[in-house]
C-alpha positions in Angstrom: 17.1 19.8 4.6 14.0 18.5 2.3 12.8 22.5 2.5 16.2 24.0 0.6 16.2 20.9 -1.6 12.5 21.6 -3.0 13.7 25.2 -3.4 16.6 24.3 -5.4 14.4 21.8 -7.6 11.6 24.5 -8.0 14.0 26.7 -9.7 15.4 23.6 -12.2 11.6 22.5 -12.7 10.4 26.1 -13.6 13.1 27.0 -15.9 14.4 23.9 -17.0 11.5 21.3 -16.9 8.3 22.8 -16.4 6.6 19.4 -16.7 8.2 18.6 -13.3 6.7 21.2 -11.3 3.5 19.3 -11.1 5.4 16.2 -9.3 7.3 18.8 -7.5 4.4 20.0 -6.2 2.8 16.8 -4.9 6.0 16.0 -3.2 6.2 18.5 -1.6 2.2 18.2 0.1 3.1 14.5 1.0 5.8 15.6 2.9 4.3 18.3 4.5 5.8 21.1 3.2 3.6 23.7 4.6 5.5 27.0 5.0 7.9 29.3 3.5 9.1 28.3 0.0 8.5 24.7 0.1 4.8 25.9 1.2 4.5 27.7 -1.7 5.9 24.6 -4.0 3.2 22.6 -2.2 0.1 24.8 -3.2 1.6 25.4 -6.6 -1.8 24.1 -9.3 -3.6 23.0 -6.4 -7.6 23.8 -5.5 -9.9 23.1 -3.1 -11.2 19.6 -2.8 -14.9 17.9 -1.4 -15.1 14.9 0.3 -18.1 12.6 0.2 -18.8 8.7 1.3 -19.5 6.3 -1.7 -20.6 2.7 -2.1 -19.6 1.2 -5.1 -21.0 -2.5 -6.5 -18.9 -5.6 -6.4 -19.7 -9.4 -6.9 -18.7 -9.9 -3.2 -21.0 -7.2 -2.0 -21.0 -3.3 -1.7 -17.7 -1.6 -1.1 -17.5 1.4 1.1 -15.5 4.1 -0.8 -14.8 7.7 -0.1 -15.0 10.0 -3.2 -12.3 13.0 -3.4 -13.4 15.8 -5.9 -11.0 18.7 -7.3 -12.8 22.0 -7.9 -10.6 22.2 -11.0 -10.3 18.5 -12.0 -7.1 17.9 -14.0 -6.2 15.1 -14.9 -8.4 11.6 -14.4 -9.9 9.4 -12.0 -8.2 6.4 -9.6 -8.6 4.6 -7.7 -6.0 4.3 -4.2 -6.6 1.2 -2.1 -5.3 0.6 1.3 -3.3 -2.3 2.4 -3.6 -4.6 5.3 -4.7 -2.4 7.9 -8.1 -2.2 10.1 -8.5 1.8 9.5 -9.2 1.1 6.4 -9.8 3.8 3.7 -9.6 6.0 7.4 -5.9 5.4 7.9 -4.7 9.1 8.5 -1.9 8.8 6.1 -4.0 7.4 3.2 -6.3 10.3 3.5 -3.6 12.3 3.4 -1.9 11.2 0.1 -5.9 11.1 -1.3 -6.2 14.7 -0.7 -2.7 15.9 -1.7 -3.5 13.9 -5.1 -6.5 15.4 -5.3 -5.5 18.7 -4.5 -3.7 18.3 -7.5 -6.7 18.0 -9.7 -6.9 14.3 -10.0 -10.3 12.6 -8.8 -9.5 10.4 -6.3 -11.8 7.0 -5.1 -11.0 5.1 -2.6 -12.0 1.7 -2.5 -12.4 -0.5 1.2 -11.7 -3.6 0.7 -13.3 -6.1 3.9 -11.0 -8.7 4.0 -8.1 -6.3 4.0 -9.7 -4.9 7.2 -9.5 -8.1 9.0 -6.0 -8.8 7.5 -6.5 -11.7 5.4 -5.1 -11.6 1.5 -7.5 -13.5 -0.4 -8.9 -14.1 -4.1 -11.6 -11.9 -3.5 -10.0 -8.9 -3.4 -8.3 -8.5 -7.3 -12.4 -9.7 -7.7 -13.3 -6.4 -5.8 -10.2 -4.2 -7.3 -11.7 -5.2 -10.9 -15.3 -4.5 -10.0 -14.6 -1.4 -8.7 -12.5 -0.2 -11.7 -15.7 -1.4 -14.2 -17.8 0.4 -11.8 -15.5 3.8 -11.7 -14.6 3.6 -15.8 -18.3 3.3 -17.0 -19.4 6.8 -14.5 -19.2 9.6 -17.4 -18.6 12.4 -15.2 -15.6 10.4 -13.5 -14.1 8.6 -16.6 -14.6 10.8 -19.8 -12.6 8.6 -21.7 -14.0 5.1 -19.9 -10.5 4.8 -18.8 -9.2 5.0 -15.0 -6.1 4.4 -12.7 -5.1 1.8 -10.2 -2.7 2.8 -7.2 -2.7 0.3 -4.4 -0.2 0.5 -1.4 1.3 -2.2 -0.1 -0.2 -5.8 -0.6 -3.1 -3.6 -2.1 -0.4 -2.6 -5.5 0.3 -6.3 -6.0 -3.5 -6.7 -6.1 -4.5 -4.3 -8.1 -1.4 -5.3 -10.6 -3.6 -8.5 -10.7 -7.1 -6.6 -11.1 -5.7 -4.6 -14.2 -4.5 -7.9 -15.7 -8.3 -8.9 -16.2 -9.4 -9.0 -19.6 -12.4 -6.9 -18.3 -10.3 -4.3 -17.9 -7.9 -4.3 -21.1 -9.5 -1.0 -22.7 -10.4 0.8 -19.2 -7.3 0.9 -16.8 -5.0 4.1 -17.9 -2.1 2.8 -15.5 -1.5 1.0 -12.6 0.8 2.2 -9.4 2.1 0.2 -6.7 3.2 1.7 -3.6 5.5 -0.6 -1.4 3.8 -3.9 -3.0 4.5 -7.6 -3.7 5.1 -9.4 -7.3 4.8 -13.3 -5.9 3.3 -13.3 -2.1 4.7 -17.0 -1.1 8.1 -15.2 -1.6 7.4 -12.2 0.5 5.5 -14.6 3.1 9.0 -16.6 3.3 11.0 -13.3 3.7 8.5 -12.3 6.7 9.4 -15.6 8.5 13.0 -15.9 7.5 14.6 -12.4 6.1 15.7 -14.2 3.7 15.5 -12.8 0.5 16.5 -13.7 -3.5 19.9 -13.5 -4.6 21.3 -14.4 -0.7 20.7 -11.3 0.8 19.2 -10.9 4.4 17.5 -8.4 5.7 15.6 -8.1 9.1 12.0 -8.7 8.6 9.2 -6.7 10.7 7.3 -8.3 13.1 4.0 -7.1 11.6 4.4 -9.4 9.2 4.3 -12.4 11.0 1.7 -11.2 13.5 -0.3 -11.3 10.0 0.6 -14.3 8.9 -0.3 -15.8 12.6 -3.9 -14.6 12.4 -4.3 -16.4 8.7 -3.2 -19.4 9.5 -4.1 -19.7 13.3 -6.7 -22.7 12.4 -3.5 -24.8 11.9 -1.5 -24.7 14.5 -4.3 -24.9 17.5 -7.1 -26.6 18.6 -10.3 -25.2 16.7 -11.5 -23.9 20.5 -8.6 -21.7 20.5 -8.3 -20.1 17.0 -10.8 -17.1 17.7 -9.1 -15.9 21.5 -5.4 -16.3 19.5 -6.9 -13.9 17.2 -8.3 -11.5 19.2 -5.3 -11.7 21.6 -3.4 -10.7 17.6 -5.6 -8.2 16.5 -5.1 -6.6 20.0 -1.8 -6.6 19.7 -1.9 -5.4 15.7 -4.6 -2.5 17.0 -1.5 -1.3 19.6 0.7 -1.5 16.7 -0.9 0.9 15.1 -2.1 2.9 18.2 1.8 4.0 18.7 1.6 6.4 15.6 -0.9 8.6 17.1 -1.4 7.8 21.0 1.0 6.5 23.2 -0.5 5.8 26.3 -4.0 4.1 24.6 -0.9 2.2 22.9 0.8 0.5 25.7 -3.3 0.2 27.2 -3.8 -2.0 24.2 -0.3 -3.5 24.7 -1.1 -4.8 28.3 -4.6 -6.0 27.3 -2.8 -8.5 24.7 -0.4 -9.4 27.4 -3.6 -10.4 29.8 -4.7 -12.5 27.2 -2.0 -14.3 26.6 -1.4 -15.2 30.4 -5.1 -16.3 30.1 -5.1 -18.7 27.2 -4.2 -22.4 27.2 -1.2 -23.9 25.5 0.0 -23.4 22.5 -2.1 -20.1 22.3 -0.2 -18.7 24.7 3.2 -19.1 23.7 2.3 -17.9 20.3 1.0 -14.9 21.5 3.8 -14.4 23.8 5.9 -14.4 20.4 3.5 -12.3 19.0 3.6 -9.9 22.1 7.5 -9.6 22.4 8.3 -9.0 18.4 10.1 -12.4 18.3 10.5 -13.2 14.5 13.0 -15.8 15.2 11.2 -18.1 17.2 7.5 -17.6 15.7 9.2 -17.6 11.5 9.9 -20.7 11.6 7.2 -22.0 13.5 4.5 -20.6 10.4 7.4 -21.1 7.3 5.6 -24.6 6.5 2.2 -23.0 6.0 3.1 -19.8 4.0 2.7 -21.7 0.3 -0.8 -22.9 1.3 -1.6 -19.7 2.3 -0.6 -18.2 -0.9 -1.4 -20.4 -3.3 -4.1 -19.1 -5.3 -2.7 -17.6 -8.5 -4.8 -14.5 -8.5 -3.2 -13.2 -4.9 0.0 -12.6 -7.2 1.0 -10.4 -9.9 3.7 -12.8 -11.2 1.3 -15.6 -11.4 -1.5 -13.5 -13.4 -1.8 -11.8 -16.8 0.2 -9.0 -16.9 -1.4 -5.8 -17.6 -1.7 -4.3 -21.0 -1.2 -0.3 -19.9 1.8 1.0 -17.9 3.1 0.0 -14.4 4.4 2.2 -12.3 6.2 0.7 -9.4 7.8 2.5 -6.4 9.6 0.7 -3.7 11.6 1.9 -0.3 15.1 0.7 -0.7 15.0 -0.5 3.5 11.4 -1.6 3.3 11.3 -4.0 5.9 7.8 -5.3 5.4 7.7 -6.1 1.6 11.4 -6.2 0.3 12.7 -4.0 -2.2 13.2 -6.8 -4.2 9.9 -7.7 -4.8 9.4 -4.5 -7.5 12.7 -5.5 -9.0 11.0 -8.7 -9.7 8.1 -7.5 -10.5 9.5 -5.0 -12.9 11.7 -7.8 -14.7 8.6 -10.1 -15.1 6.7 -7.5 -16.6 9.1 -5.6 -18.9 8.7 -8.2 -22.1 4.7 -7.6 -21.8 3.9 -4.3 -20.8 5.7 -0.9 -20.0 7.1 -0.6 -16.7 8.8 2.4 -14.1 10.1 0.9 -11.7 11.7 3.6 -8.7 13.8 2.4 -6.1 14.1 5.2 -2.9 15.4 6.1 0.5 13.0 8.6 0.9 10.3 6.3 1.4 10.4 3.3 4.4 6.8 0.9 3.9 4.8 3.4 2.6 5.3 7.1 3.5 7.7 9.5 2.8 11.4 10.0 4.9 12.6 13.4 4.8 16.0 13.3 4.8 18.1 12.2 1.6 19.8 14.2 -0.7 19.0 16.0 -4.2 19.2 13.3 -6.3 17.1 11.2 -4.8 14.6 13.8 -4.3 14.6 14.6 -8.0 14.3 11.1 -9.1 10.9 10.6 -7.0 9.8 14.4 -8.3 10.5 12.9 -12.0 8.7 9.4 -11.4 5.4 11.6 -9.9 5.7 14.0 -13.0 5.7 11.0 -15.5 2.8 9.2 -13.4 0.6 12.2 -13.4 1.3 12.4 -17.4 -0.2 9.7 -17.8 
């Protein structure tokens, strides 16, 4: 269905809006539009691109970063960040989006933040996000201008909503994008453990989340000589999780391990694992509710709760996102609007953060219109 769509909108873009085609284009390469017409749409402006590892300087230490280079560079440099996940700036669909944005001609640098890896949301990563965008912006050959972009995906574009609030970076962040993120994380913690979101609305929230929250605040609900085996028995299971996009049977491997360890541990380890292990939101929300304010108290780990920055927003959000709410953008967007200038996108094409084929026209043309304006920038 998405392949006659993207023909249809190839013929509006070209002889109606030929700004769009660009968008169009990178659209189209997201969602893997490789043959035929749509093929065609995909390659439209689009080079060859290198790939090589980077380490860039931060007051927490050296980040690992891999650098994305156009043969025909058009447009400028940013910087995509990962969210909570232990691949890191190797998850397969982050390296796809960094390529397809870089086939497009824009330099692409993609930051790793460490505590990310393991997880954890903490102040040191806007820290890192702003570093890293000082870093980027003062490189001639990768910011002409001294100016750069931030795009962050999932708690990574709340983040780096926060970074480009620094008065550090007033004069050297272009834009920021947000992919999927989060305005004020106590709310989005309370929605993981509850589905409860603003306005009375309830949603059902995804276990991931909780399985998350779990590993941060483990210290607090057992005995110091089981936090670390509760964590490894999560980050098995969280590891599985993510095993079951790419290979089944390791997946269910991992899955049993995590089961073994939780018929191993003492009480309560092994009933919170067992919740953990058997996706059972309802039991294990209410259990961690109490201790999602402490864990997000820190101003800087929320957009709403920093300066807001001085250069554009973009903000794109899956209308059924299960993870972080739709909501949150809405928020986001409304909280920023009297200081800055903000898109905010709402879709059914995308669910956390990737791209869902099948929707209809419209919706396809209002997510080719957001990229166009984006890549304007």
């Amino acid at each position: 269905m998405l392949l006659a769509l993207l023909g249809g909108l190839l013929l509006v873009a070209l002889l109606v809006v030929p700004r769009y085609v660009r968008g169009l284009s990178l659209v189209a390469r997201v969602a893997g539009m490789d043959d035929g017409l749509a093929g065609r749409v995909s390659r439209w402006g689009t080079g060859p691109v290198s790939e090589e590892d980077a380490r860039i300087p931060s007051r927490h230490g050296p980040l690992r970063a891999r650098l994305f280079r156009p043969e025909h560079p058009r447009g400028r440099t940013v910087l995509l960040t990962p969210g909570v996940h232990a691949d890191g700036i190797d998850e397969p669909r982050l390296v796809k989006l960094a390529r397809a944005l870089s086939a497009g001609g824009l330099t692409v640098i993609t930051p790793e933040l460490p505590d990310l890896l393991l997880y954890q949301i903490t102040p040191r990563e806007p820290d890192m996000l702003e570093d890293a965008a000082l870093w980027s912006s003062a490189q001639p050959e990768l910011a002409p201008d001294g100016r750069v972009g931030l795009m962050g995906i999932s708690f990574a574009g709340g983040l780096s909503v926060v970074a480009a609030g620094r008065p550090s970076l007033a004069d050297k962040v272009a834009f920021t994008f947000s992919l999927g993120g989060h305005g004020e994380l106590s709310r989005v913690l309370a929605f993981l453990c509850t589905g409860a979101e603003p306005g009375g609305q309830h949603r059902e929230p995804h276990d991931y989340g909780v399985a998350v929250i779990l590993l941060n605040v483990a210290g607090q609900l057992v005995p110091p000589e089981q936090v670390e085996p509760l964590r490894a028995g999560i980050l098995t299971f969280l590891s599985a999780s993510h095993l079951t996009l790419r290979d089944a049977r390791r997946a269910e491997e991992t899955f049993a391990r995590a089961r073994r360890m939780q018929s191993e541990m003492p009480e309560p380890s092994a009933t919170l694992l067992k919740y953990v292990n058997e996706r059972d939101v309802a039991a294990l929300g209410p259990l961690l509710l109490p201790y999602t304010k402490s864990f997000a108290s820190d101003p800087s780990l929320s957009p709403e709760r920093s300066p807001a920055p001085p250069s554009p927003v973009y903000l794109l959000h899956g209308t059924d996102d299960s993870v972080i709410p739709a909501i949150e953008s809405v928020l986001l967007a409304r909280w920023l609007e009297p200081r800055t200038e903000v898109q905010l996108l709402l879709t059914p094409l995308i669910s956390h953060a990737e791209l869902d084929r099948r929707k209809d026209l419209a919706d396809v043309w209002r997510l080719v219109a957001f990229w166009a304006r984006l890549l304007d920038t």
